[in-house]
N, C-alpha and C positions, 0 to 999 in steps of 0.2 A: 611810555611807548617803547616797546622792545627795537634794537638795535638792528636793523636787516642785512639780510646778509649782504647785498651788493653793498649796504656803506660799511660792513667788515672786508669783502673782499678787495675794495677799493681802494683801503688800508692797507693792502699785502702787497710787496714785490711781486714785481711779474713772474718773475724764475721759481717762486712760493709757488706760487697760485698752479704754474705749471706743473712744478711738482705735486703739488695736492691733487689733481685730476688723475695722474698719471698713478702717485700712488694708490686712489680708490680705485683706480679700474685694474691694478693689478691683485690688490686683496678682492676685488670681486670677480679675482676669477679671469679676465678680461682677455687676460693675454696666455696661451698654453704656458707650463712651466717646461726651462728649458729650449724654451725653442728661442728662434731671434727678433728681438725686439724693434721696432720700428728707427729707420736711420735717424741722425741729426738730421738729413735735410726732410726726412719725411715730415719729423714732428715740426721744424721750423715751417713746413708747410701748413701742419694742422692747426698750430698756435697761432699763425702768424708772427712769430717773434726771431728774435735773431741768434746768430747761432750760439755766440756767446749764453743768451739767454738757456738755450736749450743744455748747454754745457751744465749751469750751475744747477738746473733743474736733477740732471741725471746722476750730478754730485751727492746731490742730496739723498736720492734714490738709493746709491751706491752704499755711503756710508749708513744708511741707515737697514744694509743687508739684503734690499728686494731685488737688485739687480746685480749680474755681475759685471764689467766692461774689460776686456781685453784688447792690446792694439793689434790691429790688423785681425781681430774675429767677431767683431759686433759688440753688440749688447745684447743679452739674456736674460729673463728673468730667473730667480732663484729658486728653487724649490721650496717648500714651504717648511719640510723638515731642514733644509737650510738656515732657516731663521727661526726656528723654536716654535711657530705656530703662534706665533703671539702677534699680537697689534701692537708693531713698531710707529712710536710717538715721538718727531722729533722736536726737539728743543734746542735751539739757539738763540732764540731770541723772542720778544712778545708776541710778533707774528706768527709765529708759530703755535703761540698757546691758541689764539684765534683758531688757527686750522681744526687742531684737533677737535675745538669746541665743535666750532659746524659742521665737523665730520660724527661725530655723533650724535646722543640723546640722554638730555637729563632734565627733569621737574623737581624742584628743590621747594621744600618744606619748613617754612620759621620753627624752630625747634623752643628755645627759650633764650634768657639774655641773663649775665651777669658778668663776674671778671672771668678771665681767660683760666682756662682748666690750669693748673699747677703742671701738668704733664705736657702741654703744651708751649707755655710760656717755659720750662726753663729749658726747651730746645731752640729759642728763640737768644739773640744777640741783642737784642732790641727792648724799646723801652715799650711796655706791655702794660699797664697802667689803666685803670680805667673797667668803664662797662664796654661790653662787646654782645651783641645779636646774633644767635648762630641759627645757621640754615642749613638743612639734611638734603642730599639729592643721590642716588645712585644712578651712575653711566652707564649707559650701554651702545654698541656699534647702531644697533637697532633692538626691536618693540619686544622680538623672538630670541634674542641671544643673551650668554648669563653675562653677567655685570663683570666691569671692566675697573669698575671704583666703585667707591663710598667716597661721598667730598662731606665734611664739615665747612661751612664757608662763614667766618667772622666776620662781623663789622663793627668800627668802634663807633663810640656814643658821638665823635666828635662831626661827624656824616649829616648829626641829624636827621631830621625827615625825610631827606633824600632816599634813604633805607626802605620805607614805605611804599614808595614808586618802582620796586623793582618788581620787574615780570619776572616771577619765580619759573614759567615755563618756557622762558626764552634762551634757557642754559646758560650763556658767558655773564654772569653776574657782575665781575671786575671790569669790564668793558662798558657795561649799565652802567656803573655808580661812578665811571669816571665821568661820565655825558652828564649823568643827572646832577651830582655832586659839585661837579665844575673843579673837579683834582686831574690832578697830572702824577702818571706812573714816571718817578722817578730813578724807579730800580726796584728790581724785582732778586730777591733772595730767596732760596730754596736749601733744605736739608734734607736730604733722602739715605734713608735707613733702611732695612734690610732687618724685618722683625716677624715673630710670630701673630698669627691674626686669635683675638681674645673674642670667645663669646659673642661680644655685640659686632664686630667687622665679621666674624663668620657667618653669622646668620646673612646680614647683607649681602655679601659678597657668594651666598650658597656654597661656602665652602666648611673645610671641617676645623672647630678648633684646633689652633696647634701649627696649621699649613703654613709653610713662610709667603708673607707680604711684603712689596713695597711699599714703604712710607715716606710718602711727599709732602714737607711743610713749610708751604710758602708765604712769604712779606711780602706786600707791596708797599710801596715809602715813597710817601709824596717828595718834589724836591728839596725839601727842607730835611731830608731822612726822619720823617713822622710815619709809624706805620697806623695804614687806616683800614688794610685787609687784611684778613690771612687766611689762608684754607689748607687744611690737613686732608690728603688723599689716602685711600690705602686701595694698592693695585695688588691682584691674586697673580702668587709669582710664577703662575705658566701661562697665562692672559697678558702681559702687559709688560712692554718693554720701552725703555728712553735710549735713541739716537742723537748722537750729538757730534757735529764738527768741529773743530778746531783749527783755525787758519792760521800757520804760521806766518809770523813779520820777515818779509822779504830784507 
């Protein structure tokens, strides 16, 4: 049984969760661009949450380009040619992968199984070893819009049967297998590369051989750093951008 969203959302910070609303009602449009955004104490009203809360919500907003905040003149949203027209995805942390998932749509397809492709494993740090399961889905915002990804999504042989039980239409597959699996994400690794899209990612992604892609290739590593997932993305590089903060140590 696929993982619902209230028991993902119930998983997220509140200051997440507020920023996730706020960001989809701004990429839909929600808010005029340019004009003034609703105060701290408005949203502390609509959220219910406190101001603090609203604070790191609109951090997150901020850094990741859709708004701009000046002191003493509001908040703004930013123009769309501001941020590249692209579907800014933040990441800092696993909760955040969550966001993106149930901000979108993907149906993913058992592809075949054996070791890990040679081109994958040696952009890997990790011990790769083994049979691996792969499963095909391409993303999109929604049913009408062109694709956002192509995910390849590994699973190793050591999962067992668990693999079996996953609702391939329920999109966050890494959130499945850790319920069903009974594993814990120990740390999550990522390598993103900045590459041409070949042949097979173009046709997926409907774009033309040759375009440059982002390419995301992530571990998951139980806490013993055992990798039991991995999924290789490839994002079309006028669709698709990664936000990320950085908190400096006081």
């Amino acid at each position: 049984m696929a993982e619902t969203a209230a028991t993902v959302k119930s998983k997220t910070p509140r200051y997440m969760q507020v920023a996730g609303e706020l960001r989809e009602a701004i990429l839909a449009g929600r808010f005029a661009e340019g004009k003034q955004f609703p105060t701290e104490t408005a949203l502390c009203s609509q959220f219910d949450v406190s101001r603090f809360t609203v604070r790191e919500a609109l951090k997150r907003l901020q850094n990741e380009g859709l708004i701009a905040r000046k002191h003493g003149s509001g908040t703004i949203v930013q123009p769309a040619a501001a941020r590249g027209g692209a579907l800014h995805q933040p990441l800092s942390n696993v909760g955040e992968l969550l966001q993106y998932s149930r901000e979108s749509e993907v149906e993913y397809t058992e592809r075949d199984s054996g070791t890990l492709p040679a081109v994958v494993a040696e952009q890997i740090g990790e011990d790769t070893d083994g049979i691996w399961r792969r499963f095909r889905g391409v993303r999109r915002q929604s049913a009408n819009t062109p694709p956002i990804a192509v995910t390849d999504a590994y699973f190793h042989e050591k999962l067992g049967d668990a693999v079996d039980e996953l609702d391939l239409a329920a999109g966050t597959l890494f959130s499945q297998i850790e319920r069903i699996a009974g594993v814990t994400i120990g740390r999550v690794t990522q390598d993103i590369q900045a590459i041409t899209a070949d042949d097979r990612v173009a046709n997926f992604l409907e774009i033309d051989e040759g375009e440059p892609v982002l390419r995301i290739i992530r571990c998951y590593l139980d806490p013993r750093s055992s990798v039991y997932e991995i999924s290789v993305s490839h994002h079309p590089g006028d669709r698709f951008a990664y936000a990320m903060h950085i908190d400096l140590d006081s």
